[in-house]
C-alpha positions as a printed NumPy array, in Angstrom:
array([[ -8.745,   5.017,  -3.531],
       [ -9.142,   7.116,  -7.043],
       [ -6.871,   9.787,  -7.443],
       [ -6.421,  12.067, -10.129],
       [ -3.181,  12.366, -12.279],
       [ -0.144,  12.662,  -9.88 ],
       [  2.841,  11.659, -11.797],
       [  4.723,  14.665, -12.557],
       [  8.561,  15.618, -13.923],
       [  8.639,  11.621, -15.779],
       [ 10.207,  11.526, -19.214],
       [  8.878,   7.627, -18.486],
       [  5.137,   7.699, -18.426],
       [  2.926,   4.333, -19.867],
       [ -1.031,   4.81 , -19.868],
       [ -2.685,   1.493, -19.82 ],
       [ -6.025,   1.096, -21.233],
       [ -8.033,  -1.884, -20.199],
       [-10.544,  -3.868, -21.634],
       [-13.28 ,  -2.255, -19.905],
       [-12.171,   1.332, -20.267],
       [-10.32 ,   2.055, -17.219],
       [ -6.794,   3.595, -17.594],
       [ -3.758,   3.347, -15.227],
       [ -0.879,   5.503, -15.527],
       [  2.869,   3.811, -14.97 ],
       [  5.91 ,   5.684, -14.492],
       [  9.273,   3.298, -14.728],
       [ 12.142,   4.   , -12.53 ],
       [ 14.   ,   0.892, -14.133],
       [ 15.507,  -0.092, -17.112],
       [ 12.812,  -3.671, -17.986],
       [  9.171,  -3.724, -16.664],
       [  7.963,  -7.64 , -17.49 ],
       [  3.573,  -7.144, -18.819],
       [  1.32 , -10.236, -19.108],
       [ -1.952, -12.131, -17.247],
       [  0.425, -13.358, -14.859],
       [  0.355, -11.661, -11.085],
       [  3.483, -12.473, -10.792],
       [  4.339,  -9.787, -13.752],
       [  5.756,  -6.127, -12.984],
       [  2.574,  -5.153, -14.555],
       [ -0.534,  -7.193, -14.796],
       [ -3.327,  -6.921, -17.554],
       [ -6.23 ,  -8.778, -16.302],
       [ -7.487,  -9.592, -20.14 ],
       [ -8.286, -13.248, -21.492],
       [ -6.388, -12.294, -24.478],
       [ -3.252, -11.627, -22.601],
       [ -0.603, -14.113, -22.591],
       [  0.988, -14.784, -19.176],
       [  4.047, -13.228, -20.018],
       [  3.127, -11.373, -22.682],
       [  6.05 ,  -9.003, -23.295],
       [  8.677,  -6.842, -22.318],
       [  9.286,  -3.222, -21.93 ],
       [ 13.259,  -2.51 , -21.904],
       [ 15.187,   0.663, -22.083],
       [ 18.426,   1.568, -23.554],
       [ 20.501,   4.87 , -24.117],
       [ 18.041,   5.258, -27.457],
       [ 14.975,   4.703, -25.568],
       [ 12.395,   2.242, -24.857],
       [ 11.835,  -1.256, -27.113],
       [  8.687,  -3.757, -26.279],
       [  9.221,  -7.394, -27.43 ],
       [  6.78 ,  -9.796, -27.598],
       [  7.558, -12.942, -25.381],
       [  6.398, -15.401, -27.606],
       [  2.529, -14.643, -27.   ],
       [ -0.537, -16.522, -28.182],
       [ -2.182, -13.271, -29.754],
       [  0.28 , -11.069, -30.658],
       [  2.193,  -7.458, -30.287],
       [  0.475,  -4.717, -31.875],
       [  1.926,  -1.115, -32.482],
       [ -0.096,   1.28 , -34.133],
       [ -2.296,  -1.349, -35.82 ],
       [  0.958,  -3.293, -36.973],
       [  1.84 ,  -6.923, -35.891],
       [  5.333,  -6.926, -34.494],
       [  7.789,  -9.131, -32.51 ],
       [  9.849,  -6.166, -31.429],
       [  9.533,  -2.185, -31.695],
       [ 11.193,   0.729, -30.66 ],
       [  8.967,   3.261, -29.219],
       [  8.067,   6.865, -29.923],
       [  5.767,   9.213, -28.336],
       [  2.026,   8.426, -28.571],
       [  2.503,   4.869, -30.087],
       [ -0.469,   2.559, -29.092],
       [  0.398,  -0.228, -27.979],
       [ -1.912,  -3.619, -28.469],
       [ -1.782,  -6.563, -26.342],
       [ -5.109,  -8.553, -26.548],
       [ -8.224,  -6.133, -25.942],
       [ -5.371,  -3.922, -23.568],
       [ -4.012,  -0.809, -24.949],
       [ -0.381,   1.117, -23.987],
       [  0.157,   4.519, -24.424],
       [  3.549,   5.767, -24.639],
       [  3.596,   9.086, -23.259],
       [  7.341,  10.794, -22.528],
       [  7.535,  14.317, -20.905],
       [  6.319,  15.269, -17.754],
       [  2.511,  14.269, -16.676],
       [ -0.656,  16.354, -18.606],
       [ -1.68 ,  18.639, -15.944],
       [ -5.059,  17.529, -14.52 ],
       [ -8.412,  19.465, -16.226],
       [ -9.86 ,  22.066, -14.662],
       [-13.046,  20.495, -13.109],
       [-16.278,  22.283, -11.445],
       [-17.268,  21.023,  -8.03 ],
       [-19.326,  18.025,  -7.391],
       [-22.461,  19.041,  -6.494],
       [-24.288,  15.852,  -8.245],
       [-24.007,  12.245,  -9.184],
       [-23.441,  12.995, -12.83 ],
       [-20.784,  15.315, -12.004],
       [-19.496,  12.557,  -9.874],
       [-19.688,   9.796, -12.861],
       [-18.098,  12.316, -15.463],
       [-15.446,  12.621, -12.87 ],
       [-14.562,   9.124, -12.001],
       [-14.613,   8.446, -16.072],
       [-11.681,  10.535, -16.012],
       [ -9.578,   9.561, -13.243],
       [ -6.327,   7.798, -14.092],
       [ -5.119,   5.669, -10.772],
       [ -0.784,   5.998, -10.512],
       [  1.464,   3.66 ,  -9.737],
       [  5.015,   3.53 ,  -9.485],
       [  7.198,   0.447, -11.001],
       [ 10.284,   0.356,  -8.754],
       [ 13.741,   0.179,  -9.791],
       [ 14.913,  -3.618,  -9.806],
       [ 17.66 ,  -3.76 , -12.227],
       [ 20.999,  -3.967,  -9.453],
       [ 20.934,  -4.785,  -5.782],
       [ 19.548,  -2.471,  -3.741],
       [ 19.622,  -0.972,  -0.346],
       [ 16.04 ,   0.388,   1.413],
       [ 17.569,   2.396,   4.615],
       [ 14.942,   3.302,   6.961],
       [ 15.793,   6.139,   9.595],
       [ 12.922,   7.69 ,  11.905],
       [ 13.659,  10.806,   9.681],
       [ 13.889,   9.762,   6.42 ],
       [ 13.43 ,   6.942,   4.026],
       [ 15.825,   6.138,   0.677],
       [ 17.409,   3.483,  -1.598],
       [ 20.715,   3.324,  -2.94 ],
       [ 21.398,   0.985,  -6.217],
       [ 24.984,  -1.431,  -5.5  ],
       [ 26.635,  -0.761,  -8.458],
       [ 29.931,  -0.043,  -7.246],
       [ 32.263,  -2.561,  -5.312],
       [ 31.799,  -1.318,  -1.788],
       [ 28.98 ,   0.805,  -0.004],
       [ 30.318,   1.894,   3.461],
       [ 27.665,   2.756,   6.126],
       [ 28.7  ,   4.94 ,   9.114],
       [ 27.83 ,   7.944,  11.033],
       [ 30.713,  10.207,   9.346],
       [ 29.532,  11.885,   6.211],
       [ 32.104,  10.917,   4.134],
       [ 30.273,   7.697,   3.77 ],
       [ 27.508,   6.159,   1.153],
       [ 25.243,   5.955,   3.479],
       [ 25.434,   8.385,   6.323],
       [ 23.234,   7.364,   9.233],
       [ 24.066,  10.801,  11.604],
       [ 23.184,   8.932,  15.472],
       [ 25.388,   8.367,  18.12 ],
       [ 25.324,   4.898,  18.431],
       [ 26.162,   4.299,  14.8  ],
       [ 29.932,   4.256,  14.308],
       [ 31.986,   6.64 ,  12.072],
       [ 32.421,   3.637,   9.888],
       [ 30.51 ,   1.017,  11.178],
       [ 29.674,  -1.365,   7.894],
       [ 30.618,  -2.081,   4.814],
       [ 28.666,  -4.115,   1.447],
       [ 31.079,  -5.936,  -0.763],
       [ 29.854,  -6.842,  -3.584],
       [ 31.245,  -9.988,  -5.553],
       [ 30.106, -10.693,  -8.843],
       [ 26.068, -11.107,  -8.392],
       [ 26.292, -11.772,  -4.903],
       [ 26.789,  -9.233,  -2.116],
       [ 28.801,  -9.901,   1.713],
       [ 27.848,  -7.51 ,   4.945],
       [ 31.022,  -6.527,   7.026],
       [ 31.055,  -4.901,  10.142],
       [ 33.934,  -2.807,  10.418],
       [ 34.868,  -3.287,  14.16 ],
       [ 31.379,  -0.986,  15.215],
       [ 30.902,  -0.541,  19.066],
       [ 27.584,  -1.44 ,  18.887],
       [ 27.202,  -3.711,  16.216],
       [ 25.554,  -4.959,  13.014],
       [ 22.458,  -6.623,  13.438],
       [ 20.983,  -9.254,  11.525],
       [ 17.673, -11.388,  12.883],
       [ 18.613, -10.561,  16.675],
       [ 21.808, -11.632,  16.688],
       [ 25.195,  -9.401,  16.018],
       [ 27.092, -10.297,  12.499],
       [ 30.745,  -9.67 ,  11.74 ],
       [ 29.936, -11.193,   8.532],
       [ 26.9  , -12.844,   6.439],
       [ 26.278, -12.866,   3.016],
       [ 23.408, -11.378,   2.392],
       [ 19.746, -13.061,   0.899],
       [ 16.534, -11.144,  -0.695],
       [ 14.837,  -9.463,   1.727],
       [ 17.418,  -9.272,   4.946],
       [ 16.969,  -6.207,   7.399],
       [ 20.351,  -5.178,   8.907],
       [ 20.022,  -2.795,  12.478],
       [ 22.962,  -0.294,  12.644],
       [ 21.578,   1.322,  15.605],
       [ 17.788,   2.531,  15.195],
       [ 18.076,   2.266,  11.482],
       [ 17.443,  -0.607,   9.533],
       [ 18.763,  -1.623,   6.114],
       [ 17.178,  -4.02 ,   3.902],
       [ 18.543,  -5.788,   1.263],
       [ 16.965,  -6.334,  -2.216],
       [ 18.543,  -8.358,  -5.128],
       [ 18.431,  -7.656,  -8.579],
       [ 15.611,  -8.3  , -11.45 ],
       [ 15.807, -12.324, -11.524],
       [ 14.441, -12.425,  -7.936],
       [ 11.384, -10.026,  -8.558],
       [  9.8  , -10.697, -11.865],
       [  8.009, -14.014, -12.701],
       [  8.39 , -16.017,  -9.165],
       [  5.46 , -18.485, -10.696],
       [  8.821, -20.451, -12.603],
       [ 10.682, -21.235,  -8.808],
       [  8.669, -23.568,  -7.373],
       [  6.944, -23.133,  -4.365],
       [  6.661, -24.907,  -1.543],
       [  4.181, -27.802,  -1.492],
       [  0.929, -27.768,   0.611],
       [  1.986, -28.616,   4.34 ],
       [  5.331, -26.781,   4.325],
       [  4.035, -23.445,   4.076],
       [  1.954, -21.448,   6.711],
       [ -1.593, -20.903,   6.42 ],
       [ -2.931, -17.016,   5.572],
       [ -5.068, -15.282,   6.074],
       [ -5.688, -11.986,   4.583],
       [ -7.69 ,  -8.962,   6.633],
       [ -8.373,  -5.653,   4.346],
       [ -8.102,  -2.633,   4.358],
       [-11.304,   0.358,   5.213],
       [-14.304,  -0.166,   2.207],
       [-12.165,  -3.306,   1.258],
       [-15.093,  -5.594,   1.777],
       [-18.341,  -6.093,   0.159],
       [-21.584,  -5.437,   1.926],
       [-24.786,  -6.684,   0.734],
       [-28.763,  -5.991,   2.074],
       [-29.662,  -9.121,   1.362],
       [-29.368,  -9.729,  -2.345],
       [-28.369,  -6.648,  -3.19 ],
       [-24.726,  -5.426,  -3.075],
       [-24.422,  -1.899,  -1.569],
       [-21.232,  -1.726,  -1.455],
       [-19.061,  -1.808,  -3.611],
       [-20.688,   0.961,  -5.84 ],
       [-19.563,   3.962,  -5.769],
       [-22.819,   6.09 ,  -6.901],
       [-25.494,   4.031,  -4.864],
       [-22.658,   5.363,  -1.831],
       [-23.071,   8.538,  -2.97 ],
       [-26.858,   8.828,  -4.452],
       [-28.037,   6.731,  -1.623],
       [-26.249,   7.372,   1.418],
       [-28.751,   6.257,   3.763],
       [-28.314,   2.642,   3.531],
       [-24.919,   3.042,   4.992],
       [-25.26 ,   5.584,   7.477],
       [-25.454,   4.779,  11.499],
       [-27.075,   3.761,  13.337],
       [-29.438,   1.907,  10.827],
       [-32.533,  -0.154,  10.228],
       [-30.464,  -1.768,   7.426],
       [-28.716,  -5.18 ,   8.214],
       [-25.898,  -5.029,   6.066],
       [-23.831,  -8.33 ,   5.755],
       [-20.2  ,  -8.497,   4.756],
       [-19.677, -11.193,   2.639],
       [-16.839, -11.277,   0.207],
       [-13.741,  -9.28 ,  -0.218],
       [-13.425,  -6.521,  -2.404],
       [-11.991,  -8.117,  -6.039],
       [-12.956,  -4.667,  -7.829],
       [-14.411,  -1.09 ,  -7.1  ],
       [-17.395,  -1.005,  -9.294],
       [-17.819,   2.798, -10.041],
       [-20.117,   2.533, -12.827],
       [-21.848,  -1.204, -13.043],
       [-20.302,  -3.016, -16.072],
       [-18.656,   0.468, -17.486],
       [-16.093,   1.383, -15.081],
       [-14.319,  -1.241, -12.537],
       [-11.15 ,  -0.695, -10.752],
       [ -9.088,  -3.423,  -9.139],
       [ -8.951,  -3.296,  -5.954],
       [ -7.327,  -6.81 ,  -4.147],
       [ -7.919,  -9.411,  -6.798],
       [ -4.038,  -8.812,  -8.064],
       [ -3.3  , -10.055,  -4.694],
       [ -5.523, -13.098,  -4.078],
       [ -4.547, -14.203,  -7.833],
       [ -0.441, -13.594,  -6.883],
       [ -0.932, -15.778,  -3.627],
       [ -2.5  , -18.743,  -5.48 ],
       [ -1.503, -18.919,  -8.893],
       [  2.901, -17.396,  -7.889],
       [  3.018, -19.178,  -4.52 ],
       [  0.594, -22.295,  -4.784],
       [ -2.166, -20.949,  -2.038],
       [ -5.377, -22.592,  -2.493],
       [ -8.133, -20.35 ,  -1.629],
       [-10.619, -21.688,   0.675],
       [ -7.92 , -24.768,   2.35 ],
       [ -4.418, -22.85 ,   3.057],
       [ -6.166, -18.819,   2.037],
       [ -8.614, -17.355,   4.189],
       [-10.277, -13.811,   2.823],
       [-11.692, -11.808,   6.062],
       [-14.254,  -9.505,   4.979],
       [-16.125,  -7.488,   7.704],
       [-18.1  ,  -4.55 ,   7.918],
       [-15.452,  -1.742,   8.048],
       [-17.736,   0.461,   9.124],
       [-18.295,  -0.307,  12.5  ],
       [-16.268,  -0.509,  15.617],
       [-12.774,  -2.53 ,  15.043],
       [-13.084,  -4.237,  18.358],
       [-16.515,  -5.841,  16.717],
       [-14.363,  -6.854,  13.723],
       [-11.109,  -8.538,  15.356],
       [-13.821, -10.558,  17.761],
       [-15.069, -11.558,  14.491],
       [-12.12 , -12.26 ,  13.205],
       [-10.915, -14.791,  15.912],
       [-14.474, -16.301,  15.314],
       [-13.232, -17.201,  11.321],
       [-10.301, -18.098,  12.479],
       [-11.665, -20.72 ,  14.832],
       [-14.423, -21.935,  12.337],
       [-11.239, -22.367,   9.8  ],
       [-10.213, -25.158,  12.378],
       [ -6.795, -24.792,  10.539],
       [ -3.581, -25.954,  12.106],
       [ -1.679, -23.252,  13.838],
       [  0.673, -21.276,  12.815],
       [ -0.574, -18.655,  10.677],
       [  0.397, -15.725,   8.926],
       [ -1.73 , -12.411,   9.193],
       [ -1.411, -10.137,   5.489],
       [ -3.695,  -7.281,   6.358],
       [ -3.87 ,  -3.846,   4.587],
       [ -4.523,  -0.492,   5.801],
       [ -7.242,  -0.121,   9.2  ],
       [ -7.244,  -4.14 ,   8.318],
       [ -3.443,  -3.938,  10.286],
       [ -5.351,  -2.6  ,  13.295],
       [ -7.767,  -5.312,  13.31 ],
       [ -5.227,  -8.084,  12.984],
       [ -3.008,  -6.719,  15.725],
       [ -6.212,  -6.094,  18.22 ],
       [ -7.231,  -9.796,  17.668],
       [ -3.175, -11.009,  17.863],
       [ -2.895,  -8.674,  21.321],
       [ -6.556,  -8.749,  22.977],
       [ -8.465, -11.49 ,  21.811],
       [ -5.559, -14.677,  22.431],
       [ -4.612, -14.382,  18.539],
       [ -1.096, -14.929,  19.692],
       [ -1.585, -18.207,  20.276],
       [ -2.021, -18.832,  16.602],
       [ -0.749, -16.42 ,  14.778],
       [  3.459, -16.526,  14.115],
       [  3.966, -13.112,  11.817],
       [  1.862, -10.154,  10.885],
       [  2.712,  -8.868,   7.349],
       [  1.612,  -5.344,   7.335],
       [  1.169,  -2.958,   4.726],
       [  0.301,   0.804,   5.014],
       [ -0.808,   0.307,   8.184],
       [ -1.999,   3.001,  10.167],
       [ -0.611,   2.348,  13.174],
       [ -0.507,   5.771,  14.46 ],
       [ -3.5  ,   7.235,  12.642],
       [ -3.342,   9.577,   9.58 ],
       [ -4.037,  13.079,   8.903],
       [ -5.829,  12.585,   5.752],
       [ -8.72 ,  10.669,   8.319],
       [ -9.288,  13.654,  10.022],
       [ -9.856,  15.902,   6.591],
       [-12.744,  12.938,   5.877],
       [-14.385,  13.643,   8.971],
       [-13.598,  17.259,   8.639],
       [-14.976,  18.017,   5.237],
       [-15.35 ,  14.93 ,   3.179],
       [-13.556,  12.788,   1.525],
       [-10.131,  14.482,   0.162],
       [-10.408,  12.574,  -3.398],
       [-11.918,  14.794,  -5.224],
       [-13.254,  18.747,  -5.632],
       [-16.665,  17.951,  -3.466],
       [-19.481,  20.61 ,  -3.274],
       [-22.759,  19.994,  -1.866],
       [-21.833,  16.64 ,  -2.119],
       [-18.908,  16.275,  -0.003],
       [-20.76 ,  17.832,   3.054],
       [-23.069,  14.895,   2.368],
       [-20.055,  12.475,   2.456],
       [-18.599,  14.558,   5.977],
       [-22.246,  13.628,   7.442],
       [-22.276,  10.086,   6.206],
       [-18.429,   9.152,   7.557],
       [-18.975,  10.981,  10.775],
       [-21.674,   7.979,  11.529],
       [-19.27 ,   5.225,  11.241],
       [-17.042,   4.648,  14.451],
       [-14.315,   3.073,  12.339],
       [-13.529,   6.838,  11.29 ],
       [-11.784,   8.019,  14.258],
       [-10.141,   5.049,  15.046],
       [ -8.195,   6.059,  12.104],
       [ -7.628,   9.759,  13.641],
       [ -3.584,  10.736,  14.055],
       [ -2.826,   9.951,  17.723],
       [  0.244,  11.68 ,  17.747],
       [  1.142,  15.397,  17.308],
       [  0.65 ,  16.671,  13.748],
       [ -2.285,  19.322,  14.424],
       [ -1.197,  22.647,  15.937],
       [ -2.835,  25.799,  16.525],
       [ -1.853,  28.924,  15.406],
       [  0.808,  29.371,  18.042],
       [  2.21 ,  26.377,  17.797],
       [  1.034,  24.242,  20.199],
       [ -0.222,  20.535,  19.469],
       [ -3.83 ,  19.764,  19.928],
       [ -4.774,  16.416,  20.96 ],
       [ -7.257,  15.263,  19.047],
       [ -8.282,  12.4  ,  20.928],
       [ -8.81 ,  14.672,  23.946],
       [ -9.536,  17.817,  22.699],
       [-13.087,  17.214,  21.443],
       [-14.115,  20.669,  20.667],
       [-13.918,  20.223,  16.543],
       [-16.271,  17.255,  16.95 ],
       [-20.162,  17.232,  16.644],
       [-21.557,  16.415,  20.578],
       [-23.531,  13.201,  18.833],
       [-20.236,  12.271,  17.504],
       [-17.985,  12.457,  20.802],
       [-18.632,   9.161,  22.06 ],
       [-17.679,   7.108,  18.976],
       [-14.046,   9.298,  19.596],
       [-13.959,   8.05 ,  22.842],
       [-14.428,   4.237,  21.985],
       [-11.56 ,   4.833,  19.456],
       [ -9.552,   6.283,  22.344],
       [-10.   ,   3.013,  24.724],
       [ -9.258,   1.141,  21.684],
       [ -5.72 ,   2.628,  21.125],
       [ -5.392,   2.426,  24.951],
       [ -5.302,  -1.288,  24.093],
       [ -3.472,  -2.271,  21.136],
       [ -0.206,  -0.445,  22.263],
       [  2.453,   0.677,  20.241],
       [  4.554,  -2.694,  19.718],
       [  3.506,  -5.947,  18.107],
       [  3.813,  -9.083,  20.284],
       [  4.534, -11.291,  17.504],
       [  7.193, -10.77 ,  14.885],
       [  5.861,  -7.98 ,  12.455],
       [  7.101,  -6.91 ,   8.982],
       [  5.958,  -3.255,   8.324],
       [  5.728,  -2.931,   4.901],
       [  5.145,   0.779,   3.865],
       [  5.319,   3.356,   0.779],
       [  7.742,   6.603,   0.869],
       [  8.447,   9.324,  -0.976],
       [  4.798,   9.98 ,  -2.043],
       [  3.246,  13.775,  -1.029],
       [  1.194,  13.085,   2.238],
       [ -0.69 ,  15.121,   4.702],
       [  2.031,  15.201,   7.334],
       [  1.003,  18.627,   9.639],
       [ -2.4  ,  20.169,  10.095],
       [ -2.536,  23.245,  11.103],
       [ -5.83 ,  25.474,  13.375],
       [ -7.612,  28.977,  13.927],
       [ -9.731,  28.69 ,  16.853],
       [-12.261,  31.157,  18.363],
       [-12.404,  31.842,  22.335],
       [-14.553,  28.982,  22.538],
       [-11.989,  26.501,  21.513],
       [-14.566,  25.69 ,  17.718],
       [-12.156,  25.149,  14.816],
       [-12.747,  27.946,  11.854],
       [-10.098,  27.367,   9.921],
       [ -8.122,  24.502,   8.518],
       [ -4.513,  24.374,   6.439],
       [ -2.982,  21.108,   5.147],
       [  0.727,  20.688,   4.402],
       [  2.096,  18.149,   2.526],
       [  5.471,  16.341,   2.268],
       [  6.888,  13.749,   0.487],
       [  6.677,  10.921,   3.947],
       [  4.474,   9.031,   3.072],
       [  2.587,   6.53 ,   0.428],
       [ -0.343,   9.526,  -0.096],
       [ -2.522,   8.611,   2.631],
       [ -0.61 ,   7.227,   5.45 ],
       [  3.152,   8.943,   6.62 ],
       [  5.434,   6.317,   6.966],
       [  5.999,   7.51 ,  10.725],
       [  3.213,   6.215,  11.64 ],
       [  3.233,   2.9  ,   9.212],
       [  6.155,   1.568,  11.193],
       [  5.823,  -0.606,  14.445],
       [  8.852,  -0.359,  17.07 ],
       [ 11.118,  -3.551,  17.092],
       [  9.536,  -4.704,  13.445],
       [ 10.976,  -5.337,  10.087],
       [ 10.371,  -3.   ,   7.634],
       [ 10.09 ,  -3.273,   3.832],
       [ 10.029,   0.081,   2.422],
       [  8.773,   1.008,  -1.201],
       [  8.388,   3.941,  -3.281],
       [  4.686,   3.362,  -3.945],
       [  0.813,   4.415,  -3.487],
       [ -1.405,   3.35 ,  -0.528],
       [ -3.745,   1.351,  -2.684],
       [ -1.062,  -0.387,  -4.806],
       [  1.151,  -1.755,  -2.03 ],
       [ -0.452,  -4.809,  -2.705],
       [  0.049,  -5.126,  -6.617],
       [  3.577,  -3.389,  -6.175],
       [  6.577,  -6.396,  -7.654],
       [  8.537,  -5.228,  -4.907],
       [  5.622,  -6.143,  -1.74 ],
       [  5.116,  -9.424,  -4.115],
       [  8.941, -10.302,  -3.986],
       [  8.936,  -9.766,  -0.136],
       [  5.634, -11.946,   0.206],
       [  7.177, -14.708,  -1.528],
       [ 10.288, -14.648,   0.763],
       [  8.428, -14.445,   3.963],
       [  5.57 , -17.172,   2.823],
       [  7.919, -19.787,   0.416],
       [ 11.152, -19.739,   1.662],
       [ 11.459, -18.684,   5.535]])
């Protein structure tokens, strides 16, 4: 997804300039960010001329210093060859045909832009876009506490973290069947002990109740409905590639299911998709029903917005962390699901058990999937006999519960950018694709103007009459998958990002929408509130972190090598 510039109030802002043009802005929470070839990096420059570990960002009380980790080409700064610098505002940055910015102060306030009425508009637009990410804090252990109201982390730096219901606590967790002082963290020397301090309902660890356990990467504690997860400190999330992994045999098989527009679509040997303006300046050979046959055959690597000019990445960070960090081999022990994400998801998960079967790989396997690709792996795990082969679902942004933001798509376009002319053209297009509104929210979050919750699954009065059918496919569908999974889940999710949480309605006599207002809050990863990311009973893995950059987050990569390598 391309967003404009969102980092704001960040006296610790990188822009990276890629080979081919396109810029990412970083903002570091931490005090070391590791940059090289490597996935396995904090951030990772896909550029030839990059070493694997190419060299290190670290802050102290005088700022930020870049070293150069004994690189085959070099460390530039401001057209000087260097093995260490300190840096100051604006310094450039080389690193093979890559270029960093340093840029302190809060975030340049997005130009003022004219609506998109036109495909140049749209191409001068997308030229300018800068995608964010965030760079987690990983310098101390950590604590991720999920409640259903709220989602935070808490650094261990001090001896003890107590966790009760009273607030006098570190972490206060206000429900009744939390204890006034139910648990406490010890931590001794690098290594960190869970205590439960006598609690009449317990601490939780893996299903069974704890008095004590020291804790590992990656373990969820339950203190009554809220989970805590552990996360250890900087040697357990940057460059994973030096533990070894486990050999071929030993580890489960994946397979990896993505996310909406995550796979390609050709007409036969042409690629429609992805491209952003032929999907804009040719709509037609995407819309449905169609005389086009349009064939999903790969998936997405990188979001080709201009051919050979601009090119995004979209899940090739991924497929390169799972083979060349954890030892998959693409093809034997990594299956890539691509399927046409535009149609029904029922017609995708049947396909999906199809690949599965024609993989003739030994059960069991392990189900990554991203985004509406969560809601196709759990229809083919709960519907379609997947849990006879499938052991875990690994689940990131998944809208489980729908999103808001889907219904502003169907409502008035696409919400990524200042659309005109041109975003009624998008509305129009989407509204033809019955994945769309199996994406809708299907819980309350749109009220009208007195209040009262509108069901928008039911309440089909804001929806074209052609359209009304596809809406009620999407309702059977949810009828179906239920809320829980039936094989262990991990929910991984992003927080603390600004997200359409509440929509609210005017409505004439007839019941016709004329009015819509959007609030936003920060619950969510920008596209998906975490309420509705998180399955009941699963493990969750929160991050502070962007829908489309769960998957290259150090954090997600840290909890994918515990789940796949070591468990």
């Amino acid at each position: 997804m391309i967003e404009g510039r969102l980092m704001t109030g960040s006296d610790n802002r990188f822009i990276l300039t890629f080979p081919d043009g396109a810029a990412r802005e970083f903002t570091l929470d931490r005090k070391q960010a590791i940059l090289g070839r490597s996935s396995a990096c904090d951030i990772v420059l896909h550029d030839a001329r990059v070493s694997r570990t190419h060299a290190r960002l670290a802050r102290d009380e005088q700022g930020w210093t870049i070293t150069d980790l004994g690189s085959t080409n070099g460390l530039i700064v401001n057209g000087i060859a260097v093995t260490q610098a300190r840096l100051s505002e604006q310094d450039i940055v080389q690193m093979g045909d890559s270029r960093l910015r340093y840029a302190p102060g809060a975030a340049e306030p997005a130009p003022a832009t004219r609506l998109i009425e036109t495909v140049q508009d749209l191409t001068v637009t997308l030229s300018q876009a800068v995608l964010p990410i965030e760079v987690n804090e990983a310098d101390a252990p950590r604590l991720a506490v999920y409640t259903h109201d709220r989602t935070w982390e808490l650094p261990v730096t001090q001896d003890y973290v107590h966790i009760g219901r009273d607030a006098t606590n570190d972490i206060t967790i206000p429900a009744p069947n939390v204890s006034r002082t139910h648990a406490r963290i010890e931590r001794r020397g690098d290594a960190c002990l869970v205590r439960d301090l006598d609690s009449t309902n317990g601490t939780w660890l893996q299903g069974r109740r704890i008095d004590e356990h020291l804790l590992h990467n990656g373990d969820t504690l339950r203190i009554g409905d809220a989970q805590v997860v552990f996360k250890a400190g900087p040697e357990d999330m940057t460059l994973v590639e030096e533990i070894a992994p486990r050999a071929a045999g030993q580890r489960r098989p994946v397979v990896f299911v993505p996310g909406i527009m995550g796979s390609e679509l050709w007409l036969g040997e042409e690629r429609v998709w992805p491209d952003v303006l032929k999907f804009f300046s040719n709509p037609d050979l995407l819309r449905l029903p169609s005389k086009y046959q349009l064939e999903p055959r790969r998936v997405v690597r990188q979001l080709v917005i201009v051919p050979n000019l601009i090119e995004l990445e979209q899940y090739d960070p991924l497929i390169e962390y799972l083979q060349e960090a954890l030892g998959y081999t693409l093809g034997d022990d990594l299956l890539e699901f691509p399927y046409d994400w535009r149609l029904p998801l029922e017609e995708s998960a049947l396909r999906l058990a199809q690949a599965i079967d024609e993989w003739q790989v030994q059960p069991p396997i392990t189900l990554i999937a991203h985004s509406m690709g969560c809601l196709v792996s759990r229809y083919y795990v709960e519907q379609l006999g997947g849990k006879r082969k499938v052991d875990r679902l690994l689940l990131m942004g998944g809208p489980h519960q729908g999103a808001p933001k889907a219904l502003t798509s169907l409502l008035s376009g696409p919400g990524l950018l200042p659309f005109g002319l041109l975003g009624d053209q998008m509305r129009d297009l989407m509204g033809t694709f019955p994945a769309s509104y199996y994406l809708l929210p299907a819980y309350p979050c749109v009220f009208d103007r007195s209040g009262q919750p509108l069901d928008l699954l039911d309440d089909v009065a804001w929806l074209p009459d052609p359209h009304r059918p596809l809406l009620n496919q999407a309702r059977a569908f949810r009828a179906k998958l239920g809320a829980r999974s039936s094989v262990p889940a991990v929910c991984i999710f992003g927080y603390d990002v600004k997200t359409i949480t509440r929509i609210a309605v005017d409505r004439n006599q007839t019941g016709i929408w004329q009015k819509v207002d959007l609030s936003s809050e920060p619950q969510g990863d920008g596209d998906v509130p975490q309420y509705s990311t998180v399955l009941p009973g699963a493990d969750v893995h929160p991050v502070r972190q962007h829908h489309g950059a769960l998957y290259v987050d150090s954090d997600v990569k840290m909890r994918l090598q515990i789940e796949l390598a070591w468990r």
